[in-house]
C-alpha positions in Angstrom: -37.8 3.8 -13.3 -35.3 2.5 -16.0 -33.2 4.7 -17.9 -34.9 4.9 -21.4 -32.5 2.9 -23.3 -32.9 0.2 -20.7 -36.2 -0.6 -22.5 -37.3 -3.5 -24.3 -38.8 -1.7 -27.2 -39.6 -4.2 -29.9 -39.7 -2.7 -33.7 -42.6 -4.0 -36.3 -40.4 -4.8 -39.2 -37.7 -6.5 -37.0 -40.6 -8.9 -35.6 -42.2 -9.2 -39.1 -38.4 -9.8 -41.1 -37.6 -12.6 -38.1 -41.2 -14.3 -38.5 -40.5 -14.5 -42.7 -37.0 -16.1 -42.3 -38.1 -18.4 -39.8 -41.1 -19.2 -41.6 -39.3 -20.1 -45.0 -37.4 -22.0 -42.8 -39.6 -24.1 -41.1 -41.6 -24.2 -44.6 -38.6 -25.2 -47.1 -38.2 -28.3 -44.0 -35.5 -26.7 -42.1 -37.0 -28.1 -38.9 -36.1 -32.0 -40.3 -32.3 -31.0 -40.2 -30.3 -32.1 -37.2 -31.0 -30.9 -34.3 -27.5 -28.9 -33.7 -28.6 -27.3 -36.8 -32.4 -26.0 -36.1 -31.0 -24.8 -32.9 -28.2 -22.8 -34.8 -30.8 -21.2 -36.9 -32.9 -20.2 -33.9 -29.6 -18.9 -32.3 -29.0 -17.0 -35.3 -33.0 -15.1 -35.0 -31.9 -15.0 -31.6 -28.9 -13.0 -32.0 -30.5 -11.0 -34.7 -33.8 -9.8 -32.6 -31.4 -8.5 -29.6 -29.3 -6.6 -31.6 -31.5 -5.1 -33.3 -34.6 -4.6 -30.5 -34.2 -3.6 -26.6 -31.0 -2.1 -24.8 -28.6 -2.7 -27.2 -30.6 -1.2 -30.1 -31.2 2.2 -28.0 -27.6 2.6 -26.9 -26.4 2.4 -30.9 -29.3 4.5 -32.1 -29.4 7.2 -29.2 -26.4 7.3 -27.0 -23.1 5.4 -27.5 -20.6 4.7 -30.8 -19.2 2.0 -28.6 -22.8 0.0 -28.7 -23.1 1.0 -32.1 -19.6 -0.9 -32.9 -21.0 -4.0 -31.0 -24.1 -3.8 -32.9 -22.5 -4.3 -36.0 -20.2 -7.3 -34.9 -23.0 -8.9 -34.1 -24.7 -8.4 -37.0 -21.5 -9.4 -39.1 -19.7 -11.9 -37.1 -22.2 -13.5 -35.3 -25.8 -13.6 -37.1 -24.3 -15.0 -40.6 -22.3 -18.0 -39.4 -24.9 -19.1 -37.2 -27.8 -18.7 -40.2 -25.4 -20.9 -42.6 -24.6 -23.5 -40.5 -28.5 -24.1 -39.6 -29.7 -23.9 -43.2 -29.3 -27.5 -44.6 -28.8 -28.3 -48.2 -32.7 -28.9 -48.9 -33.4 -25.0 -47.7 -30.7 -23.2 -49.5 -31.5 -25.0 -53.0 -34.8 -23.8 -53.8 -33.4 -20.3 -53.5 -30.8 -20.9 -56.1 -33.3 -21.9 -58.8 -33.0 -19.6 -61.6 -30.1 -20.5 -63.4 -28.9 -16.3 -63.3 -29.0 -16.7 -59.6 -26.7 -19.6 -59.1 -24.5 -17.8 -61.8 -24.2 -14.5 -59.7 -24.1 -16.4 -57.1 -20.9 -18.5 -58.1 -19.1 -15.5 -58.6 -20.0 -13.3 -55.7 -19.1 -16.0 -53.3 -15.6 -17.1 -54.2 -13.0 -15.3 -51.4 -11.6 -12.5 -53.3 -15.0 -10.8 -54.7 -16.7 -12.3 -50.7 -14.1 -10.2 -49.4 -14.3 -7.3 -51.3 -18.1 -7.5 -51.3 -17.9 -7.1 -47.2 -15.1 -4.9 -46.5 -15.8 -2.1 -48.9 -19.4 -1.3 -47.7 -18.2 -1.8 -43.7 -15.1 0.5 -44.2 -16.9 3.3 -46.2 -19.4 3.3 -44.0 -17.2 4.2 -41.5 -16.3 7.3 -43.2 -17.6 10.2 -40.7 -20.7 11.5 -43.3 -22.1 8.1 -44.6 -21.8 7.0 -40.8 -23.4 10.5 -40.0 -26.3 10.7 -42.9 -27.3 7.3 -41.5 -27.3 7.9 -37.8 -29.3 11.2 -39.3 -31.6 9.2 -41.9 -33.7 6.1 -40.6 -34.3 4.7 -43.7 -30.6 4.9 -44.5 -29.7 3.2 -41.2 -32.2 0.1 -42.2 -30.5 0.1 -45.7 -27.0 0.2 -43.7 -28.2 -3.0 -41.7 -29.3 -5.0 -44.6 -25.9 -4.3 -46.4 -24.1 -5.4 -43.3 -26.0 -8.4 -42.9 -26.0 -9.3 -46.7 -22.5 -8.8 -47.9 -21.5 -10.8 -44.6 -23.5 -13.3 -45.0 -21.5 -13.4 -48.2 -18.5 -12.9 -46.6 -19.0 -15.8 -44.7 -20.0 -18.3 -47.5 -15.8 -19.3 -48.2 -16.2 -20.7 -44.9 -19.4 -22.4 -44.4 -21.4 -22.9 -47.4 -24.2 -25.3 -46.8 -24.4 -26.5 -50.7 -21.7 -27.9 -52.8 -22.6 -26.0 -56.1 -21.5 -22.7 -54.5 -19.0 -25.0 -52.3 -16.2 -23.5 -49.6 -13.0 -22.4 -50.3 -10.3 -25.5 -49.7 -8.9 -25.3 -46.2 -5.2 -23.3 -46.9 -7.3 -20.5 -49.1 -10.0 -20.3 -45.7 -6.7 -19.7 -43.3 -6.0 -16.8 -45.9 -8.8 -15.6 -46.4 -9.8 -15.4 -42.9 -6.3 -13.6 -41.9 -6.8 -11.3 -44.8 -10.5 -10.1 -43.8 -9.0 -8.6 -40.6 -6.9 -6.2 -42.2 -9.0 -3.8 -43.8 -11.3 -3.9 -40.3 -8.1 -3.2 -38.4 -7.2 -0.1 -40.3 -10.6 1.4 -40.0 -10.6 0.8 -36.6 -7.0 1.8 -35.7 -7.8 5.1 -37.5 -11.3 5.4 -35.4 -9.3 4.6 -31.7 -6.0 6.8 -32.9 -7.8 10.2 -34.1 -7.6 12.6 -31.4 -10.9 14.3 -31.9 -14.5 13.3 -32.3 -15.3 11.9 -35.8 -19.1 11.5 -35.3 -20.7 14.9 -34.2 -24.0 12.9 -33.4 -22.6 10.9 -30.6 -21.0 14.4 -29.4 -24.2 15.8 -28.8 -25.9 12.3 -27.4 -26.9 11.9 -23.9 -23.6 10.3 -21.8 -24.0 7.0 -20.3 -21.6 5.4 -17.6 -19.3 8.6 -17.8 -17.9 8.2 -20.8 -16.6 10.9 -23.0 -17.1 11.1 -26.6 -13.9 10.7 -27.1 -13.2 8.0 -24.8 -16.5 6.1 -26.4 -15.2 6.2 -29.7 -11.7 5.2 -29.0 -14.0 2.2 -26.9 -15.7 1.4 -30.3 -12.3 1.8 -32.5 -11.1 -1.0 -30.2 -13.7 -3.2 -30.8 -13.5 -3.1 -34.2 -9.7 -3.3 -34.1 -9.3 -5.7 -31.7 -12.3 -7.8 -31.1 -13.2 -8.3 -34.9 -9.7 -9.2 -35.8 -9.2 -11.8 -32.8 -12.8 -13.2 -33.8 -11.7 -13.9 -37.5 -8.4 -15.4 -36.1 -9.9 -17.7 -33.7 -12.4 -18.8 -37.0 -8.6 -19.3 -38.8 -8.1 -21.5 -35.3 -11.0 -24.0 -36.3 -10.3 -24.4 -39.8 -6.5 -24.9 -39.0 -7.9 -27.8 -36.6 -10.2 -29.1 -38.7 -8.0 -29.2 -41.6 -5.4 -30.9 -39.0 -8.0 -33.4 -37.7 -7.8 -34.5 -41.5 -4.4 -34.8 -41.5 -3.9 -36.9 -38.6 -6.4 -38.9 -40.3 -4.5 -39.6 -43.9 -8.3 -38.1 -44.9 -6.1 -35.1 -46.8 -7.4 -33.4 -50.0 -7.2 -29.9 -50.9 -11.1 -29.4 -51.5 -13.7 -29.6 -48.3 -14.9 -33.1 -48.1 -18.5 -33.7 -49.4 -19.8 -34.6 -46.4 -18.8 -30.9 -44.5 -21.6 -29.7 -46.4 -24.0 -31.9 -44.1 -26.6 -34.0 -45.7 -26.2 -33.8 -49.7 -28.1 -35.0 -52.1 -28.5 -34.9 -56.0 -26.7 -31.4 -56.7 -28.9 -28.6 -58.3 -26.7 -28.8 -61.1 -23.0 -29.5 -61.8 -20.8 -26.1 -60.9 -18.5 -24.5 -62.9 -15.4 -26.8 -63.9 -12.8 -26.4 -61.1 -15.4 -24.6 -58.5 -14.7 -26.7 -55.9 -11.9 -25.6 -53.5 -11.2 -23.1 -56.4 -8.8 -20.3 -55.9 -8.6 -16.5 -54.3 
């Protein structure tokens, strides 16, 4: 018989939140985009229903910080860049109707306030009683998840907006950017892997899996979080650096991201603010 976090255990509003984004999707026309792109988008519910459903899900919630660290790497490095590069310009606009929205938008979603608007929430949260009251509090853990995956899909946007009006950072400000968001995730997680004692009483008291002590778990998930998050951003620096190379070599330079990176455009929602495009930290 399998161990009970082995199970495949699937959770209502998971099923329910992944049928309403891929339903907008499909509805809005997402499904006419290229292919490369719908099969982004279903990598992206993919990613989204293991993480948060099955093995992976019971380890974080019941038995292991380390699982808990991957959890929430998946949910911030891995579910938003693969949602924004399958959402083609025709899904994203309708959403950014209201004129107050693409004004909030605008704002939230230029590098220095996408930053900020990610690595406050992930590095508080990180702070023993927040990380505690949710591990404690299931409503609070949901609320954790949506923050996560909200302010990195933000995060994200710099890189790989699908819509000129809130368009990408210029290619030297993503190399920046990028190299800057690892900082603040390497300090949490260097101070997670250094302490010497137990931060999270929780994961003290949980059920040990694969022999590994409390300790040694949460020095596992410091790492992760040190190490793994900060060499994923880098090798995301690696493809813009490439890309923006690939330009080079092709006397195809400018400082803004091409039109055409933002995949099929057509008439723009409405003109952004003057000097949006490429626009500074």
């Amino acid at each position: 018989m399998p161990a009970p976090w082995q199970r495949w255990d699937w959770h209502a509003s998971v099923v329910i939140g992944l049928a309403l984004l891929g339903g907008l999707y499909a509805y809005l026309g997402g499904l006419a985009a290229p292919r490369r792109r719908v099969l982004a988008l279903g990598a992206a519910l993919g990613v989204l229903g293991v993480a948060l459903n099955g093995p992976l899900h019971n380890l974080s919630d019941g038995y292991l910080f380390s699982a808990h660290m991957v959890q929430h790497l998946v949910l911030t490095l891995v579910f938003p860049p693969l949602l924004l590069y399958g959402a083609p310009v025709w899904v994203v606009r309708p959403l950014l109707g209201p004129g107050w929205v693409l004004r909030v938008a605008h704002r939230a979603t230029r590098p220095l306030a996408a930053g900020a608007l990610f690595s406050a929430p992930i590095t508080l949260w990180h702070v023993p009683q927040f990380y505690e009251a949710a591990l404690e509090h299931h409503p609070l853990h949901i609320v954790q998840h949506l923050v996560f995956i909200a302010t990195a899909v933000i995060m994200w946007w710099p890189i790989l907006s699908p819509v000129p009006e809130l368009p990408r950072a210029n290619y030297p400000t993503q190399l920046m950017y990028l190299f800057a968001l690892g900082l603040p995730m390497s300090l949490a997680g260097a101070l997670i892997t250094l302490s010497e004692r137990v931060l999270y009483p929780f994961y003290a008291a949980a059920p040990r899996v694969w022999g590994l002590t409390p300790l040694a778990d949460q020095q596992l998930g410091g790492l992760l979080m040190w190490v793994v998050g900060t060499i994923y951003l880098w090798v995301a620096a690696s493809v813009v650096w490439f890309r923006w190379a690939a330009r080079e070599e092709s006397a195809d330079v400018e400082r803004a991201v091409p039109l055409e990176a933002y995949g099929s455009v057509t008439r723009p929602l409405r003109s952004p603010p003057a000097g949006a495009a490429g626009g500074p930290l």
